[in-house]
C-alpha positions as YAML, in Angstrom:
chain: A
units: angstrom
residues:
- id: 1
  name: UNK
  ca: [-89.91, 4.79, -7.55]
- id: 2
  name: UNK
  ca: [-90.09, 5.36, -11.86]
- id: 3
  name: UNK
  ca: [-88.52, 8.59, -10.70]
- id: 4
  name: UNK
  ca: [-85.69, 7.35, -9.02]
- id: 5
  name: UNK
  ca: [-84.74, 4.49, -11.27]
- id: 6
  name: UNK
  ca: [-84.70, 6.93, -13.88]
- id: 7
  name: UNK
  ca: [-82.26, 8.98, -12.37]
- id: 8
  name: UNK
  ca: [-80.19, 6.47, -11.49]
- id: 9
  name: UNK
  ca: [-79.53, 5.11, -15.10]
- id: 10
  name: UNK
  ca: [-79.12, 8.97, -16.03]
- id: 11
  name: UNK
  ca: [-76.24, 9.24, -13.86]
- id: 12
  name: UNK
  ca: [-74.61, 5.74, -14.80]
- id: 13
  name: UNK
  ca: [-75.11, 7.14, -18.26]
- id: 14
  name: UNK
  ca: [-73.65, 10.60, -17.65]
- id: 15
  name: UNK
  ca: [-70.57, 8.50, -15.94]
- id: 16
  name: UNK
  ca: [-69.91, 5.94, -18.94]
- id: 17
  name: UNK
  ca: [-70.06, 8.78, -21.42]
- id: 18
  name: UNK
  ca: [-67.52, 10.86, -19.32]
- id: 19
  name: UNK
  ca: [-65.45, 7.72, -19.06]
- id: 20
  name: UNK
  ca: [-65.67, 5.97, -22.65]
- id: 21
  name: UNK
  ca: [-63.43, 9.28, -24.03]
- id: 22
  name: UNK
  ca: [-60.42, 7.68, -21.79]
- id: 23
  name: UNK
  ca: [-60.93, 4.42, -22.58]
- id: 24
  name: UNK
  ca: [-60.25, 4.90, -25.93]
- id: 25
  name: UNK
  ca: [-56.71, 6.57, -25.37]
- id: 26
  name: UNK
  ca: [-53.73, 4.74, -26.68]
- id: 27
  name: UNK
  ca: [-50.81, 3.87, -24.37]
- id: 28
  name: UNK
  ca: [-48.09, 6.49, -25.88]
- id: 29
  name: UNK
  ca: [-45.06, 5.19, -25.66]
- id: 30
  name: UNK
  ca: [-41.85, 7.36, -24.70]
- id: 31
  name: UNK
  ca: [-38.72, 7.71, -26.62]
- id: 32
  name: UNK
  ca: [-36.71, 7.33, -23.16]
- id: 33
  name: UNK
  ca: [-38.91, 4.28, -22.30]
- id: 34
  name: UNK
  ca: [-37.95, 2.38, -25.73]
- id: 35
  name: UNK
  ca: [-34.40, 3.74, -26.09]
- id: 36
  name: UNK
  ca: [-33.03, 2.10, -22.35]
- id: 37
  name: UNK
  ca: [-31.65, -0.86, -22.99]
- id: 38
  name: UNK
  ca: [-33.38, -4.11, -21.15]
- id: 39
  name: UNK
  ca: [-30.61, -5.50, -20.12]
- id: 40
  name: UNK
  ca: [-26.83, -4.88, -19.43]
- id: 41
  name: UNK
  ca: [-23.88, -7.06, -20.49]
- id: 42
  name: UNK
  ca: [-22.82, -8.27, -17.02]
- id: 43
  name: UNK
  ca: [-19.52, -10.42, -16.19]
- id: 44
  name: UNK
  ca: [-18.56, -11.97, -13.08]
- id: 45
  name: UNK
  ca: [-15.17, -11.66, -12.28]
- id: 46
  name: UNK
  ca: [-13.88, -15.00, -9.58]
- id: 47
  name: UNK
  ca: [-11.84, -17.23, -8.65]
- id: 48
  name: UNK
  ca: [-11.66, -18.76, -12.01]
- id: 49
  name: UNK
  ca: [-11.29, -15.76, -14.15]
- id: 50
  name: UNK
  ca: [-14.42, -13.93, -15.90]
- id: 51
  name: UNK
  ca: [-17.75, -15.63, -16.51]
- id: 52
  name: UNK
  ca: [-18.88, -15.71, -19.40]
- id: 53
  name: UNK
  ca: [-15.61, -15.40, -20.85]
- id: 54
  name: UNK
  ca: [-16.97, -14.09, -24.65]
- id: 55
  name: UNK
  ca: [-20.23, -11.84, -24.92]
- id: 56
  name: UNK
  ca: [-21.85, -10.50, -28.37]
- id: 57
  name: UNK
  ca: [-22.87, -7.50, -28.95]
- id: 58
  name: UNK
  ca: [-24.57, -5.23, -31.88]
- id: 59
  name: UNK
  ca: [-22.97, -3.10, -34.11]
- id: 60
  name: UNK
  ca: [-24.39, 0.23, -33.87]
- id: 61
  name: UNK
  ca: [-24.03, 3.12, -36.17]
- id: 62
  name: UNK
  ca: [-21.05, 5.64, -36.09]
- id: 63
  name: UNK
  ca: [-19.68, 7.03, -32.28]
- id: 64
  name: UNK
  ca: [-21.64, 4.53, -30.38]
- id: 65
  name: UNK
  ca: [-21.17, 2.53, -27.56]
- id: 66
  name: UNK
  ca: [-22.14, -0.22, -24.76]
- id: 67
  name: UNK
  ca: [-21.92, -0.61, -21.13]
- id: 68
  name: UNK
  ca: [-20.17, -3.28, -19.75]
- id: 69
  name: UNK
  ca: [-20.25, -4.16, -16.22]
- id: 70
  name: UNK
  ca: [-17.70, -6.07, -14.70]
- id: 71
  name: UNK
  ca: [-18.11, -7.10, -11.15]
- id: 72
  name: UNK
  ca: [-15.17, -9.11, -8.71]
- id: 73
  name: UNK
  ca: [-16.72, -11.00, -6.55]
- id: 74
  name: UNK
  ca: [-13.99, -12.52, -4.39]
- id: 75
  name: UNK
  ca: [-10.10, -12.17, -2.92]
- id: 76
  name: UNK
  ca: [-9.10, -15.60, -4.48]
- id: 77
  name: UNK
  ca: [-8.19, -14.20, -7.83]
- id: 78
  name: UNK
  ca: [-5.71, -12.21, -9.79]
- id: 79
  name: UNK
  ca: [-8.04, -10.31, -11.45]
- id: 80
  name: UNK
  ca: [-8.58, -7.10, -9.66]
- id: 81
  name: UNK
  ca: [-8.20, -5.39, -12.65]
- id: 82
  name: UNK
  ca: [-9.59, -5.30, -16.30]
- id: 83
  name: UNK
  ca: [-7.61, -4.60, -18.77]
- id: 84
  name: UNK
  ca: [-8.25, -3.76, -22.50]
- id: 85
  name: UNK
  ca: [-4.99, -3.41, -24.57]
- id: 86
  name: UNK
  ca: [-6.52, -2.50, -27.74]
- id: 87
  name: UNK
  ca: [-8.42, 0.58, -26.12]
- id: 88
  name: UNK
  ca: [-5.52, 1.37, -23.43]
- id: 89
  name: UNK
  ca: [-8.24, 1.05, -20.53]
- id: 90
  name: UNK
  ca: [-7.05, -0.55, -17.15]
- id: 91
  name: UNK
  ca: [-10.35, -0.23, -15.00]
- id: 92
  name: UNK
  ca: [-9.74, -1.38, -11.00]
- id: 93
  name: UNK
  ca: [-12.25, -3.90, -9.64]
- id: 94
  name: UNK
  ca: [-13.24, -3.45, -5.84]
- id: 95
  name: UNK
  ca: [-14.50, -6.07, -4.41]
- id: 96
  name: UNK
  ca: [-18.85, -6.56, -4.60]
- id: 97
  name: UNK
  ca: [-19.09, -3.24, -6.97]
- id: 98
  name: UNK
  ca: [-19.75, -2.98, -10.03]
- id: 99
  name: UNK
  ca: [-17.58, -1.07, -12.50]
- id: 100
  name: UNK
  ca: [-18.72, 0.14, -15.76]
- id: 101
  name: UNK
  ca: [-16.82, 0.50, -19.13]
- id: 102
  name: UNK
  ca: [-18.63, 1.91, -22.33]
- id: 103
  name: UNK
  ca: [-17.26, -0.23, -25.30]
- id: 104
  name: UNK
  ca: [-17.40, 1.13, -28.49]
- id: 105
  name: UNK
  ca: [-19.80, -0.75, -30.79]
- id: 106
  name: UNK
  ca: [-19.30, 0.82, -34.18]
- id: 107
  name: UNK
  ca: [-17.45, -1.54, -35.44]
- id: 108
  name: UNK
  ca: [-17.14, -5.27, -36.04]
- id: 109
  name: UNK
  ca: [-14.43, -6.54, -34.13]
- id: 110
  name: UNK
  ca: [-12.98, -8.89, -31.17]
- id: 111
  name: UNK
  ca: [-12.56, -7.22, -28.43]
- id: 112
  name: UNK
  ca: [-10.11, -8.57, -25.50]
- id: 113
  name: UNK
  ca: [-9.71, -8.34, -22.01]
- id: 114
  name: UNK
  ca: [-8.15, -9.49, -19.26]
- id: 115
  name: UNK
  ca: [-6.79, -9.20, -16.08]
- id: 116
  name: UNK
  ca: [-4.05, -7.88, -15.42]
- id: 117
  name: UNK
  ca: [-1.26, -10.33, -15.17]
- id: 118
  name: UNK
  ca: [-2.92, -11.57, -18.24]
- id: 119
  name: UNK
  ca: [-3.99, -15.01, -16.83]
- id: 120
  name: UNK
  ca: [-7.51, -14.47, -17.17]
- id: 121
  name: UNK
  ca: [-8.86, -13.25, -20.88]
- id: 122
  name: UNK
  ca: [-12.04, -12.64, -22.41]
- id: 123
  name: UNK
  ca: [-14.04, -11.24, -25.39]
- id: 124
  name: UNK
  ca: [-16.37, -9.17, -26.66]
- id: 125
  name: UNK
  ca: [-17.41, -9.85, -30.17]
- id: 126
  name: UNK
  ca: [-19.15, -7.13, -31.93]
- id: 127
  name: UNK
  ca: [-21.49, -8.28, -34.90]
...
């Protein structure tokens, strides 16, 4: 029985020394994993225009940009379209899908948008 108890501790021995090694790693993180954004600037587009009507964002460094989804979620409005006069884009909004414009952020400035009768109008501020 000595004999066998003994080689049972040998063997949980053998496993935590094989194990402890692994424990000891570090989580590594991943450049992709810390460079995607957590969230993206979202607006509703309905019946009463675009929700939120301003959003801020950062100012990044030289060339770079954001993604802004805009999404129309009903018939009852005149905003089918987004418009941005100071960039010249004029993006179409189908109905329940969501349409993605990359703002430039490398600047600070007031961005505007709006539909495109230019009832509905909106922001984006970047800081």
């Amino acid at each position: 029985m000595l004999h066998t108890l003994m080689r049972v501790q040998a063997h949980i021995l053998w496993v935590a020394l094989a194990v402890a090694p692994a424990c000891d790693k570090k989580a590594e993180s991943t450049p992709e994993a810390s460079s995607v954004p957590t969230t993206t600037p979202h607006v509703a587009v309905g019946e009463h225009g675009f929700l939120p009507t301003s959003l801020t964002l950062p100012k990044g460094a030289a060339g770079s940009t954001v993604a802004v989804t805009f999404e129309r979620t009903t018939d009852d409005t005149c905003a089918k379209e987004v418009v941005f006069p100071d960039l010249g884009i004029k993006k179409d909004l189908p109905l329940n899908r969501p349409v993605t414009i990359d703002v430039p952020t490398d600047a600070s400035r007031t961005l505007t948008f709006q539909c495109g009768m230019a009832m509905y109008k909106g922001a984006l501020v970047v800081r």
